[in-house]
py3Dmol code that shows the C-alpha trace and the ligand (Angstrom):
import py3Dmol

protein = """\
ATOM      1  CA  UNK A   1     260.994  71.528 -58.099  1.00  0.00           C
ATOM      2  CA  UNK A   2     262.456  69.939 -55.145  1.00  0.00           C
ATOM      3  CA  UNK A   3     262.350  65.722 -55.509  1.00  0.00           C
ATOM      4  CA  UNK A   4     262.223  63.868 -52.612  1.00  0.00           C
ATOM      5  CA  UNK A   5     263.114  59.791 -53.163  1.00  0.00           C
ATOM      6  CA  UNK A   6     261.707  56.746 -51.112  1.00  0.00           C
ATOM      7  CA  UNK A   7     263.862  53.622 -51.205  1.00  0.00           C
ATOM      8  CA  UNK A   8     264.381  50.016 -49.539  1.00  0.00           C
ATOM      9  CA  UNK A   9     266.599  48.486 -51.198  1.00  0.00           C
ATOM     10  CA  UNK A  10     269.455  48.844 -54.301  1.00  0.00           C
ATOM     11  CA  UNK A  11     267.729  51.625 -55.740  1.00  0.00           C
ATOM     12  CA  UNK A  12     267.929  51.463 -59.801  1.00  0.00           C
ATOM     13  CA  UNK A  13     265.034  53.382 -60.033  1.00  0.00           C
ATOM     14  CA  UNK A  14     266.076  56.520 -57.736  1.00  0.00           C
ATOM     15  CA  UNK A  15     269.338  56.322 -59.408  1.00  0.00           C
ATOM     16  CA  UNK A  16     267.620  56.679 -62.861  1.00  0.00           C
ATOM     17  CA  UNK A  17     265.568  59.521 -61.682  1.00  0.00           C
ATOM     18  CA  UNK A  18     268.380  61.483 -60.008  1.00  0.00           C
ATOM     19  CA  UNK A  19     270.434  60.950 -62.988  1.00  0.00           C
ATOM     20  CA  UNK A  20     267.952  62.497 -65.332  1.00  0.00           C
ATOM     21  CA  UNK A  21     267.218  65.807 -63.114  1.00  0.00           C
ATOM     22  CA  UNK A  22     269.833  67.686 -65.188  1.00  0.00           C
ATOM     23  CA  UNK A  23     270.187  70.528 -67.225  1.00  0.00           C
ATOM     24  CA  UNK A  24     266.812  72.034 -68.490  1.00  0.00           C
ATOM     25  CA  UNK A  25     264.939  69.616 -66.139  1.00  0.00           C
ATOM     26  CA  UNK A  26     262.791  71.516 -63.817  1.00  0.00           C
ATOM     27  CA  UNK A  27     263.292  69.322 -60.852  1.00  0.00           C
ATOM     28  CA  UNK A  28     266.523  68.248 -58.356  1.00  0.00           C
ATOM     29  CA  UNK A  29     266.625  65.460 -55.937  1.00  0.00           C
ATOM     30  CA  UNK A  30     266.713  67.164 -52.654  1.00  0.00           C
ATOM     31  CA  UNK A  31     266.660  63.860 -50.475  1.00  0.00           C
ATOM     32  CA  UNK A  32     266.599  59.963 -50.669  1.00  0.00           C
ATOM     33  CA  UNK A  33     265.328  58.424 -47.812  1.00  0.00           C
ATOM     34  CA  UNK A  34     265.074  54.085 -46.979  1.00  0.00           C
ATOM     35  CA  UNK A  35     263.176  52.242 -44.166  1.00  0.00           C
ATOM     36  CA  UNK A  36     266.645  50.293 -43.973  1.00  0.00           C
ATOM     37  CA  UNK A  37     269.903  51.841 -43.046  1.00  0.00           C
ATOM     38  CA  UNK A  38     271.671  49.309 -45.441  1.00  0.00           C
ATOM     39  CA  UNK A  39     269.957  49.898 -48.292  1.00  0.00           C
ATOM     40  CA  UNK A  40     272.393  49.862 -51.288  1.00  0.00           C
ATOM     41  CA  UNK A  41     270.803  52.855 -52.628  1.00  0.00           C
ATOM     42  CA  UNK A  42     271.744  54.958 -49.878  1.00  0.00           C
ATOM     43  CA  UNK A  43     275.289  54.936 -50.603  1.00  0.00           C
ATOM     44  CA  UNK A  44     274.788  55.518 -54.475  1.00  0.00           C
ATOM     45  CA  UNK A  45     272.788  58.780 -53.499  1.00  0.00           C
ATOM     46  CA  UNK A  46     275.624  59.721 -51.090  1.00  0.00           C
ATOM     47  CA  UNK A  47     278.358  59.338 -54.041  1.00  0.00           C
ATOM     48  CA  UNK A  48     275.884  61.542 -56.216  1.00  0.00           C
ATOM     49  CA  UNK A  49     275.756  64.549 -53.146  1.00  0.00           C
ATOM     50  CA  UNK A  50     272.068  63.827 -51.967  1.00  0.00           C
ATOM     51  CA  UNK A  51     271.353  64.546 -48.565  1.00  0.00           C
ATOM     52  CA  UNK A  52     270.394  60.820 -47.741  1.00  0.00           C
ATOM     53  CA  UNK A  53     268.242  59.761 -44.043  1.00  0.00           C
ATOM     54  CA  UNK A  54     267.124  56.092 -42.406  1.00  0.00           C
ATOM     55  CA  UNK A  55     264.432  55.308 -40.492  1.00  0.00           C
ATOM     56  CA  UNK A  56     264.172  51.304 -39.825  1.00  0.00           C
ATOM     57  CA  UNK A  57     260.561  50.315 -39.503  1.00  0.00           C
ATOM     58  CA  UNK A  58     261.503  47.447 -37.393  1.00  0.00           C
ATOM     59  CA  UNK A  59     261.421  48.940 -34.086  1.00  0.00           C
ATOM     60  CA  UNK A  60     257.866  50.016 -34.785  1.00  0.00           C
ATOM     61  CA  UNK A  61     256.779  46.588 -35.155  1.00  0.00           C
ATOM     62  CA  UNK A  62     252.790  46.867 -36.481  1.00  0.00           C
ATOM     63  CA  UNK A  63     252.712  50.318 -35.243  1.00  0.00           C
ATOM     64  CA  UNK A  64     252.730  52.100 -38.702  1.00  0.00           C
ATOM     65  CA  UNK A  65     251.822  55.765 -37.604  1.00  0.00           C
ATOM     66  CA  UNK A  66     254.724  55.800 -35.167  1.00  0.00           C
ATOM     67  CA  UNK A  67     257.036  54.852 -37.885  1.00  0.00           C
ATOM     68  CA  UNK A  68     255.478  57.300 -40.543  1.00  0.00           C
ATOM     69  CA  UNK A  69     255.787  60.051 -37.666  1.00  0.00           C
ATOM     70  CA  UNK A  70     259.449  59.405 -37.900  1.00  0.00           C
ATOM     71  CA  UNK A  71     259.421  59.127 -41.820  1.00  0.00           C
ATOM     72  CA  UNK A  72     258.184  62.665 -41.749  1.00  0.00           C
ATOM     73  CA  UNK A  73     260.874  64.301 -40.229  1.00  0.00           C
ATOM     74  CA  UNK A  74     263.552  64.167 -42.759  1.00  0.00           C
ATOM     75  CA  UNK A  75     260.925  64.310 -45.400  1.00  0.00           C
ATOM     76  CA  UNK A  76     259.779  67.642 -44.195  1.00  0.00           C
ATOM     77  CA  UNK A  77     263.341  69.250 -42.849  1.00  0.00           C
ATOM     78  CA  UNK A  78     263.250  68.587 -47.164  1.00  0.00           C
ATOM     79  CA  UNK A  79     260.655  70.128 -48.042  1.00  0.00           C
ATOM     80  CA  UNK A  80     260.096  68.435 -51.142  1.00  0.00           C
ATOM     81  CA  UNK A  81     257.528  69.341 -53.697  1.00  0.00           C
ATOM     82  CA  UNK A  82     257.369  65.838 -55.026  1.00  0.00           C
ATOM     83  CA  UNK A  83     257.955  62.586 -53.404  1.00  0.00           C
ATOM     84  CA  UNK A  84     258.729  59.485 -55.673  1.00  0.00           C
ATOM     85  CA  UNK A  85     258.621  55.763 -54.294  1.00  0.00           C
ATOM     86  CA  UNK A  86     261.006  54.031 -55.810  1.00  0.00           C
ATOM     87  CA  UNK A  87     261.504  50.311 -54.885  1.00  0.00           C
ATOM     88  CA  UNK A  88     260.374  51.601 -51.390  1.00  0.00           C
ATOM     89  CA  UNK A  89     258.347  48.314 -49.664  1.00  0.00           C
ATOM     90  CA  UNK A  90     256.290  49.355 -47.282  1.00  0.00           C
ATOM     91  CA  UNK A  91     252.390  50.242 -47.326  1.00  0.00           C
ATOM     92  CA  UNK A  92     251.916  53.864 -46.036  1.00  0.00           C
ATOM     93  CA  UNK A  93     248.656  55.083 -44.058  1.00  0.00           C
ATOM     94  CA  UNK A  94     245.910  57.042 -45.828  1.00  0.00           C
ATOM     95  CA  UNK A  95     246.865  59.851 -42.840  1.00  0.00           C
ATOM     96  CA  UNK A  96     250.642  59.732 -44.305  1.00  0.00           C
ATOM     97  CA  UNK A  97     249.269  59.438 -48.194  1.00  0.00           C
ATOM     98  CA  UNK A  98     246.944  62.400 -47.489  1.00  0.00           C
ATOM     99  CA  UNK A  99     249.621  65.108 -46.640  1.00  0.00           C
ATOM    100  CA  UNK A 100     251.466  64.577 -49.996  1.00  0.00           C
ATOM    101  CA  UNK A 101     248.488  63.516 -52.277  1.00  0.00           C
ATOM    102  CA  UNK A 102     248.626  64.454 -55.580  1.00  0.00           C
ATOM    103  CA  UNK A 103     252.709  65.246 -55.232  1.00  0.00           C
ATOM    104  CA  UNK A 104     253.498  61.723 -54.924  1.00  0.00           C
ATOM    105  CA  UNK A 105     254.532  59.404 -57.752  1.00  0.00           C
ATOM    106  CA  UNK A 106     254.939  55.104 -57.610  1.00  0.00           C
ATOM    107  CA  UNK A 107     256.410  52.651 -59.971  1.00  0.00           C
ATOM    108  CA  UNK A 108     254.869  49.571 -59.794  1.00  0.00           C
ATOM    109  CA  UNK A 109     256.252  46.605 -61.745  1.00  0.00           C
ATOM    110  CA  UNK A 110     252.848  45.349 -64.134  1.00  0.00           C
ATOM    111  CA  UNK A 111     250.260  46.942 -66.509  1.00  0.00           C
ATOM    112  CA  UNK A 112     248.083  48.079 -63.440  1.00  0.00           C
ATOM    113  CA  UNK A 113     245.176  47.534 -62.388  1.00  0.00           C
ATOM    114  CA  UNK A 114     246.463  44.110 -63.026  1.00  0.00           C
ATOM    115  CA  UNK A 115     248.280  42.026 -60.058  1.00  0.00           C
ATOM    116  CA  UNK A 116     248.586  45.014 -57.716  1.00  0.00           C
ATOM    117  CA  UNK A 117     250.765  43.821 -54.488  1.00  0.00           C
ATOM    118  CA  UNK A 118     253.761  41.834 -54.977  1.00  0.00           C
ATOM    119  CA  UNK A 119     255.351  38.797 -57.283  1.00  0.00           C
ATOM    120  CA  UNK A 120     253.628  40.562 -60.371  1.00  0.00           C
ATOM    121  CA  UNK A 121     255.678  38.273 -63.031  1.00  0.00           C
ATOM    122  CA  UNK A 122     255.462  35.178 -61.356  1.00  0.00           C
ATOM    123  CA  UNK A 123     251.538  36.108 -61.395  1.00  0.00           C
ATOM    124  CA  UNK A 124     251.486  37.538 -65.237  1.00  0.00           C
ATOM    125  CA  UNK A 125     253.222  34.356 -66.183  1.00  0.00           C
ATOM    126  CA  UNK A 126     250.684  31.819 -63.996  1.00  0.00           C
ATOM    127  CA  UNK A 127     248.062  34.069 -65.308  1.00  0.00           C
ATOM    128  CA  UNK A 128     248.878  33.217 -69.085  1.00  0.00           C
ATOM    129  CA  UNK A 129     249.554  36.689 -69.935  1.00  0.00           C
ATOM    130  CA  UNK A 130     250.937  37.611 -73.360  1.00  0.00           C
ATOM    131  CA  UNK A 131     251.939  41.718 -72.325  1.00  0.00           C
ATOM    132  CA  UNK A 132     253.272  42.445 -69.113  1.00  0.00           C
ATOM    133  CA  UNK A 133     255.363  45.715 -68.058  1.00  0.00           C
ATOM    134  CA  UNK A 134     255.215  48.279 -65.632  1.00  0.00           C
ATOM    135  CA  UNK A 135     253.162  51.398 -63.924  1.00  0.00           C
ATOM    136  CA  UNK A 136     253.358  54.485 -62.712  1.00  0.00           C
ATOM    137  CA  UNK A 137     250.915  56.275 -60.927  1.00  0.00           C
ATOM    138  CA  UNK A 138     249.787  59.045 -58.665  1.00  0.00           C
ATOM    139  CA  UNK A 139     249.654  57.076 -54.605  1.00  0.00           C
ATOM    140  CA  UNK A 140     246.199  57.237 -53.352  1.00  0.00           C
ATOM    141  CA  UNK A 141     245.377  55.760 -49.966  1.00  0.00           C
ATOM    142  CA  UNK A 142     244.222  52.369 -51.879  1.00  0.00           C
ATOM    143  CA  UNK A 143     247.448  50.413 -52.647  1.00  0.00           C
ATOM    144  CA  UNK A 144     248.688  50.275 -55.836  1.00  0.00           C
ATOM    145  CA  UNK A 145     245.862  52.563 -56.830  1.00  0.00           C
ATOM    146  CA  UNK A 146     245.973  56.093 -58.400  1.00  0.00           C
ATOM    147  CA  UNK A 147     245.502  57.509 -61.918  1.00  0.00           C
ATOM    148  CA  UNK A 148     248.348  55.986 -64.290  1.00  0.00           C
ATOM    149  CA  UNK A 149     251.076  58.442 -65.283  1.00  0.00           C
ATOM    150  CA  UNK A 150     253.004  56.461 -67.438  1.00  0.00           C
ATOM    151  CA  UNK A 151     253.153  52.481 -68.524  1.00  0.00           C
ATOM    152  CA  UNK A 152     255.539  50.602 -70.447  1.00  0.00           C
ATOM    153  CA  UNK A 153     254.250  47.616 -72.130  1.00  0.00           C
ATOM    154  CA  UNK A 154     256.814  44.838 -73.289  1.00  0.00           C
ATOM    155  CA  UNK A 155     255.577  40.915 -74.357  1.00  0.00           C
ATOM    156  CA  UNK A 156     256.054  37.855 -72.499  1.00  0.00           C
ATOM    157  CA  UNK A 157     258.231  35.629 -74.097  1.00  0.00           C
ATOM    158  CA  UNK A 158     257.870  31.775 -74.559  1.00  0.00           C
ATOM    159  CA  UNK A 159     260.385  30.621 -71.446  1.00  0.00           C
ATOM    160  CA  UNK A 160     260.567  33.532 -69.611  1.00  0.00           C
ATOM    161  CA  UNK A 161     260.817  33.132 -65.811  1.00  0.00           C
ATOM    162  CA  UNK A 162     259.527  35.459 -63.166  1.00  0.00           C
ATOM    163  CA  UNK A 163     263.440  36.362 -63.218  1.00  0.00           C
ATOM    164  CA  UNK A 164     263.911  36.920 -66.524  1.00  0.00           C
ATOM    165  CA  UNK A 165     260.452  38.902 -66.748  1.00  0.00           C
ATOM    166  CA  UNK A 166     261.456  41.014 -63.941  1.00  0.00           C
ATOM    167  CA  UNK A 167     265.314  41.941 -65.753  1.00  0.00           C
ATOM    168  CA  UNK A 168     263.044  43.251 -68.551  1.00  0.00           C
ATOM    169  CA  UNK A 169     260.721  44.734 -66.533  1.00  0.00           C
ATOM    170  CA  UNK A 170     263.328  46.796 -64.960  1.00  0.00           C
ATOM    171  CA  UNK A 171     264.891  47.855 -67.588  1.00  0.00           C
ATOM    172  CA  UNK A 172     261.946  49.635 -68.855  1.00  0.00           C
ATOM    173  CA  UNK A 173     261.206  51.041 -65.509  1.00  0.00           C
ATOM    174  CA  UNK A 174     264.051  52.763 -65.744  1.00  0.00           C
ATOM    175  CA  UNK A 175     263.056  54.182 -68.741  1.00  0.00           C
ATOM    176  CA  UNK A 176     259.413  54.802 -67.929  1.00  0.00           C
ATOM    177  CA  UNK A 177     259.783  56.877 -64.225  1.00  0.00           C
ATOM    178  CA  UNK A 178     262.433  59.340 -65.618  1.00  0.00           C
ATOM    179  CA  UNK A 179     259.994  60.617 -68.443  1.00  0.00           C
ATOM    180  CA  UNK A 180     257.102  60.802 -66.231  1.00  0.00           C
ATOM    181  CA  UNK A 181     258.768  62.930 -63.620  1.00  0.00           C
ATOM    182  CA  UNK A 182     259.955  65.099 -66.172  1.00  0.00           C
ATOM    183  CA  UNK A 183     256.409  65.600 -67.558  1.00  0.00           C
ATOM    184  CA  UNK A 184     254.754  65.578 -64.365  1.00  0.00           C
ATOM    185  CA  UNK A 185     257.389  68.340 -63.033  1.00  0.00           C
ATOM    186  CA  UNK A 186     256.254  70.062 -65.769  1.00  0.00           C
ATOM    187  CA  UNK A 187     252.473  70.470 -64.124  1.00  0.00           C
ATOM    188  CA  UNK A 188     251.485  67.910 -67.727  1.00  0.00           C
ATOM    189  CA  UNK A 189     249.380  64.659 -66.194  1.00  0.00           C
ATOM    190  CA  UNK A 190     249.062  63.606 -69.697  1.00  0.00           C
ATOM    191  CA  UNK A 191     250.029  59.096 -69.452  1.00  0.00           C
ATOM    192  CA  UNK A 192     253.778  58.140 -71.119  1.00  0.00           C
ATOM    193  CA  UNK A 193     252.962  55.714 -73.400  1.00  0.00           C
ATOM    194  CA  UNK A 194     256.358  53.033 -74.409  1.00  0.00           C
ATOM    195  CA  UNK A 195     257.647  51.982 -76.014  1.00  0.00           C
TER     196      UNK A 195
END
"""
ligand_1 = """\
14
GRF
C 262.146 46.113 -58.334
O 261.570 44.815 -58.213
C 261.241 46.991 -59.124
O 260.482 46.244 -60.051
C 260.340 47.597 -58.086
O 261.110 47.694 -56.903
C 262.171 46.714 -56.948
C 263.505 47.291 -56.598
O 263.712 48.419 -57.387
N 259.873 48.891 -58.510
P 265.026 49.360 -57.140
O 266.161 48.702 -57.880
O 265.299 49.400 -55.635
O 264.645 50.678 -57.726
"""
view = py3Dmol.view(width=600, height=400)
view.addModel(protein, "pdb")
view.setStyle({"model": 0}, {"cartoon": {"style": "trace"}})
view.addModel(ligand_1, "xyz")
view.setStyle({"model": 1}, {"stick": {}})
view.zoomTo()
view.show()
């Protein structure tokens, strides 16, 4: 299976996933692709041999089909069988969503469907929440939507900060996405439960 990876910024997560497509696994990264040329990730994925492209959604301004009809090039000179968003920040069209539905996998950092969108642990802490952790799911047209694939599940400590949240967050994430690819590579939808 041929792994396509969607990035924006330092990329822990695609650098998890590509470094657990070895061996026995059934899948490879066959591209990693960012919406900003100076994405840290990019140059991780170069040092690991992935084909790596850029397309900078600032020149499209609001005009989000223009920019997705440039996202698709490299993506389909690819031809990936499965896409994985990973850290990547921008909202895609339902057009865009539609061509890879049910092929392509997000991590998003809470215990969705709570505090879809952004500052999730700022929000789990404001919200008094005792669990927090992180999602992954299959990318509908809704945002931050899908059926669940995976969650980790961790507690909120007494003191933790949004910051602090989010290191531990992370940590699991990076522990979460790998084993859902592999099981999902594997045609097996069943959730990954952690810890
Ligand atoms: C992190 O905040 C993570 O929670 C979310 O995307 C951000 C960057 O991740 N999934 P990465 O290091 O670029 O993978």
């Amino acid at each position: 299976k041929r792994v396509a990876i969607l990035i924006s910024g330092g990329g822990s997560n695609m650098v998890s996933l590509v470094d657990s497509m070895v061996g026995d696994h059934p899948a490879r990264p066959c591209l990693v692709l960012s919406n900003d040329a100076e994405a840290g990730g990019l140059k991780k994925a170069a040092a690991r041999g992935i084909p790596t492209a850029a397309v900078d959604h600032r020149p499209f301004k609001g005009d989000r089909a223009a920019f997705e009809a440039e996202l698709l090039k490299p993506l389909e000179q690819a031809q990936p069988d499965i896409i994985c968003l990973a850290g990547f920040m921008r909202v895609l069209t339902g057009d865009f969503v539609s061509r890879f539905q049910g092929r392509m996998l997000n991590i998003h950092p809470s215990l969705l469907p709570k505090f879809k969108g952004l500052n999730t642990h700022a929000r789990a802490i404001e919200a008094g929440e005792t669990e927090h952790g992180c999602s992954v799911h299959e990318v509908t047209a809704a945002l931050d939507d899908g059926p669940i694939l995976g969650q980790a599940r961790i507690r909120i400590e007494a003191g933790d900060s949004a910051e602090s949240l989010a290191a531990k967050v992370l940590i699991w994430e990076h522990k979460l996405y790998p084993a859902v690819l592999r099981r999902y590579a594997n045609g097996d939808r069943t959730p990954v439960l952690l810890p």
